[in-house]
N, C-alpha and C positions, 0 to 999 in steps of 0.2 A: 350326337346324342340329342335327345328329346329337350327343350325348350320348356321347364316348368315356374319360369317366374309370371308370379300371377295367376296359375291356377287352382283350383279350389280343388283342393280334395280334402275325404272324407276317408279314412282309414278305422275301419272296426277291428277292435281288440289291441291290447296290450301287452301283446307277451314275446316272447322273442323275435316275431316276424313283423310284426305290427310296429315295433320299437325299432329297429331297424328302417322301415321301410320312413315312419314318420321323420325320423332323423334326417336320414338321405334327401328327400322331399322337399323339407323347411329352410335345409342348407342350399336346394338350388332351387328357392325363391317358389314355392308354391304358397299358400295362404292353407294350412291345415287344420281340420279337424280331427283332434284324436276320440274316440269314444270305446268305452270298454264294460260291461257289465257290472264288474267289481268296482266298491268304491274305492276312494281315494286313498282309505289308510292302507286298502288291502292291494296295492300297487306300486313298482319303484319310480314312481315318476319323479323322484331325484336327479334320473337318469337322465330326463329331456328337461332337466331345470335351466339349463343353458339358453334353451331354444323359445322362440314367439310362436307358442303352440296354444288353440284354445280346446279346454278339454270337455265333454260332454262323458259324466259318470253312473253307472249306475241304472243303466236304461239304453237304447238305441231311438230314440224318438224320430218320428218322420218329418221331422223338422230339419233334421240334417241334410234332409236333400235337398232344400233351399239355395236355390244359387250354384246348387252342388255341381263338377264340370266332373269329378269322375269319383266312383266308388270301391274302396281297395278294401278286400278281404283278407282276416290273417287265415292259417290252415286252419284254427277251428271256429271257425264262421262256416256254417252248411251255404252252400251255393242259393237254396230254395229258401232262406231266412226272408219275413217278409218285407224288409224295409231294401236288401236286395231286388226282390220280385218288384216293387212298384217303383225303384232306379232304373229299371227298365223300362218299365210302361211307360215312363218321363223320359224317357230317349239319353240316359246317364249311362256313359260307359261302368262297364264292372269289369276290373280287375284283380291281380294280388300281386306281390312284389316280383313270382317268380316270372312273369308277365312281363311288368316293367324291365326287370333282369335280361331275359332272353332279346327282348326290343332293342335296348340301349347295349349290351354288350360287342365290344370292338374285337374280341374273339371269339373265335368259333366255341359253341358252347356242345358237350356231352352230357347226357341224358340219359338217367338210369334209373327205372321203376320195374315192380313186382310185388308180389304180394308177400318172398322172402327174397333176403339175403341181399337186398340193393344197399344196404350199410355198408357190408365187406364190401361188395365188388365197388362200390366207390372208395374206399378206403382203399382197396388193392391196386385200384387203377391209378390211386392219387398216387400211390407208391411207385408202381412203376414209371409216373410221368416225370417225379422228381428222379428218381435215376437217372431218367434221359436228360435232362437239361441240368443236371450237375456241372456247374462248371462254366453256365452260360450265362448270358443275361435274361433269358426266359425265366419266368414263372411255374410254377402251378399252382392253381386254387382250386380246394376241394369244400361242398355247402350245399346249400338248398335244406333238404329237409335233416340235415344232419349240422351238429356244430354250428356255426356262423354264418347267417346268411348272407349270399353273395353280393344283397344289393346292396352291402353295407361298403362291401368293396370294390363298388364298379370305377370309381372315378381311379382307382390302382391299377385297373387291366389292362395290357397293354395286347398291341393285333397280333402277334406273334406268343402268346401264352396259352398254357392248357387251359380252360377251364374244365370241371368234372361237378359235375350236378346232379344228387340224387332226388326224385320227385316223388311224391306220396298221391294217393287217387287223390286228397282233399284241394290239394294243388292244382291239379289235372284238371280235373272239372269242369274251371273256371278258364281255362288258358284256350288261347287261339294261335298260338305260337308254339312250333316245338324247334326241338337243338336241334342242329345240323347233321350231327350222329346221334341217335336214340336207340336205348337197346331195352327190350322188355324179358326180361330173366323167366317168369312163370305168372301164374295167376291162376286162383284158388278163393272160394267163398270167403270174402275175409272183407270188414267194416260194413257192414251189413245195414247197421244200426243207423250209420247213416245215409248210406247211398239203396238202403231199401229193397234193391233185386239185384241179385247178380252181373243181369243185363247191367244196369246202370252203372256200376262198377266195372264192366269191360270196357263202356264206351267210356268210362272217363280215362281208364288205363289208353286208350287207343287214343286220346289227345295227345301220346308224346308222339306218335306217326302223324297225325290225321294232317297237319299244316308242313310237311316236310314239302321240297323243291325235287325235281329231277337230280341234281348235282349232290344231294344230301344220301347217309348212310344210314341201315338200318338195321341192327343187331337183333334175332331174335333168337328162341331155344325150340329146338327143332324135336326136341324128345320131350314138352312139354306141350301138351293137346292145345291148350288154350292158349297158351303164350305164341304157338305156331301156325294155328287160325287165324292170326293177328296180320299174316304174310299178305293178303291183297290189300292190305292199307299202304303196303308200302309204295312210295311215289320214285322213288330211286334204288341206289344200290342194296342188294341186300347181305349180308353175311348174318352164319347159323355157328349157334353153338353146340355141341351135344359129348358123349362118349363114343357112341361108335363112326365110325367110316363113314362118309358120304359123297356126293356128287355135288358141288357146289363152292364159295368163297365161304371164309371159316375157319373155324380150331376142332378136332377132335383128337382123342388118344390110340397109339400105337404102338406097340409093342412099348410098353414103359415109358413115349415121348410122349408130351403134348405137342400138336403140329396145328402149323396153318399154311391153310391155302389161298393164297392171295395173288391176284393179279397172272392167276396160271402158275406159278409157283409154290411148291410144297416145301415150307420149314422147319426143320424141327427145331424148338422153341425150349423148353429144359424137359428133363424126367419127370416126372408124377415124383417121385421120392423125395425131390427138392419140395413139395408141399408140404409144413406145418398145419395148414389148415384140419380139422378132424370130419370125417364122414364123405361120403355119397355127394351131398348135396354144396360140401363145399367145393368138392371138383367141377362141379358146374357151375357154381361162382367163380373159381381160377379160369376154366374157359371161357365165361363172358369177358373178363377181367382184358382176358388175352388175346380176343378177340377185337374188342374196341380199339385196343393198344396197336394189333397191327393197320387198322383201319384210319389212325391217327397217326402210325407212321414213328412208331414206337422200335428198336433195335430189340430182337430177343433176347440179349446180355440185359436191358433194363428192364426187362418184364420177369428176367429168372432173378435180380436184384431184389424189384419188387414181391416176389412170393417168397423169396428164404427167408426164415426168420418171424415171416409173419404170422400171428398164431390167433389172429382176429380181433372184434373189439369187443369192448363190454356188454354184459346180456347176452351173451349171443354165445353159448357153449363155452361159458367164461367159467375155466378152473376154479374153483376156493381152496378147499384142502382135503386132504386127506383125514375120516375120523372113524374109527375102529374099523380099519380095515375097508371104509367105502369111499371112493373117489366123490367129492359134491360137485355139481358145475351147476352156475346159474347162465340159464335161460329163460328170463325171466321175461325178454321180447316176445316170444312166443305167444301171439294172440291166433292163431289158429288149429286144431286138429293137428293137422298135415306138420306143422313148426316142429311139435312134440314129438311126433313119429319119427321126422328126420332128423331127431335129436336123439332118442332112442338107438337110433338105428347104429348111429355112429360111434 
């Protein structure tokens, strides 16, 4: 692992990645700066009372980059911020924790972005991981842009544990490192606001391929136009996910099986029936799901583990009740067109 006593860094924003990343940081001896927009009353900095942190509130001033050895973004810090842009002119590395994470991690890291559904399918995959090592001394950790972030628990990862890492473009962006398996579900006009053209928004999505090795895996969706343009990025193995039949390594369905085909081998994996999940679109989350899984070496007893039962997480075609007569479900994730549509559908 990386060597941080003594050096200076400079971490923008305070909110769950920022706080994480700061902590981790100051415990292995860097000299930090935290800085956050919001003043002081409007933040928990009870949380890092503990630590020898000094705080810069209420401003990002270019004073920070003073002496500064490296520049850590939280997810909503925009890449082109300008106290970023002139870290760079000054020859200052710019990073973000997911960065840090994927460098220092002792296990093989999974990687899953898209513009839907990368919640579930890391939630599903986390499901199916813990199946598999029921019983063992292995791990699984399931983070990044969901729940807890992983750098909070690198010093806990041991070489032989899953990790499962969901990535958002705002992460991407910024990174020069991807996981060793990376799988891109779809990709659709979506955060616009910040990343400005579509373009920019693919290329950031293609930072989970763009730094793979020959030896590394590459999940993409083959029934997905954009997500499957993404294919000459890949530097290694590839495996597809989709519904129908094809020519290649991968998961599709058959006569009521999901199957994979791996290593020249065709298996069938459980029934589609065993899916709780609702609609269209989350069949193609269970086939990424189950795809990665075999790619990682996963038993198809704990990937049909992982899908019984499962009926998703919050926001995301999440039941409420019944009231005169109308089912309600909040999808309330839905920031795109297409989210709505494939919520309709279902």
């Amino acid at each position: 692992m990386e060597n941080w006593e003594g050096v200076r860094v400079v971490v923008l924003g305070l909110a769950r990645q920022g706080k994480a990343l700061t902590r981790y940081l100051t415990e292995h001896g860097a000299e930090v700066i935290a800085s956050d927009l919001k003043r002081e009353d409007e933040l928990p900095l009870d949380e890092l009372s503990d630590l020898e942190i000094q705080f810069e509130l209420g401003d990002h001033p270019h004073r920070l980059l003073e002496q500064a050895d490296l520049l850590c973004l939280s997810g909503g810090i925009p890449a082109d911020l300008p106290l970023a842009q002139q870290a760079r002119l000054q020859g200052i590395r710019v990073a973000n924790d997911s960065q840090l994470f994927l460098e220092n991690s002792l296990a093989p890291v999974i990687g899953i972005t898209g513009s839907a559904g990368k919640t579930t399918t890391t939630e599903l995959l986390g499901r199916m991981g813990r199946a598999a090592v029921e019983g063992s001394k292995r791990s699984v950790w399931v983070g990044g842009n969901i729940g807890r972030p992983l750098i909070a628990d690198l010093d806990q990862i041991k070489q032989d544990d899953l990790v499962v890492m969901e990535l958002s473009s705002f992460q991407l962006e910024l990174m020069t490192a991807s996981p060793k398996t990376a799988a891109v579900l779809n990709l659709t006009p979506n955060h616009l606001d910040r990343h400005h053209t579509l373009e920019a928004y693919t290329a950031a999505k293609a930072n989970i391929l763009n730094f793979q090795l020959e030896g590394d895996t590459a999940v993409l969706s083959r029934e997905d136009p954009a997500a499957w343009g993404l294919r000459n990025y890949v530097q290694g193995r590839l495996l597809s996910f989709g519904v129908r039949p094809f020519d290649g390594e991968g998961t599709y369905v058959e006569r009521g099986q999901v199957r994979l085909i791996l290593g020249g081998e065709e298996v069938r994996l459980f029934p589609v029936e065993a899916i709780s999940l609702r609609g269209p679109h989350n069949l193609q989350n269970v086939l990424a799901a189950s795809a990665l899984a075999g790619a990682a070496g996963i038993e198809p007893e704990a990937m049909l583990a992982g899908v019984e039962g499962f009926t998703g997480v919050e926001h995301r075609l999440e039941f409420v009740r019944t009231v005169g007569g109308a089912d309600w479900y909040n999808d309330s994730i839905a920031t795109a067109p297409e989210r709505t549509v494939a919520a309709i559908r279902s």
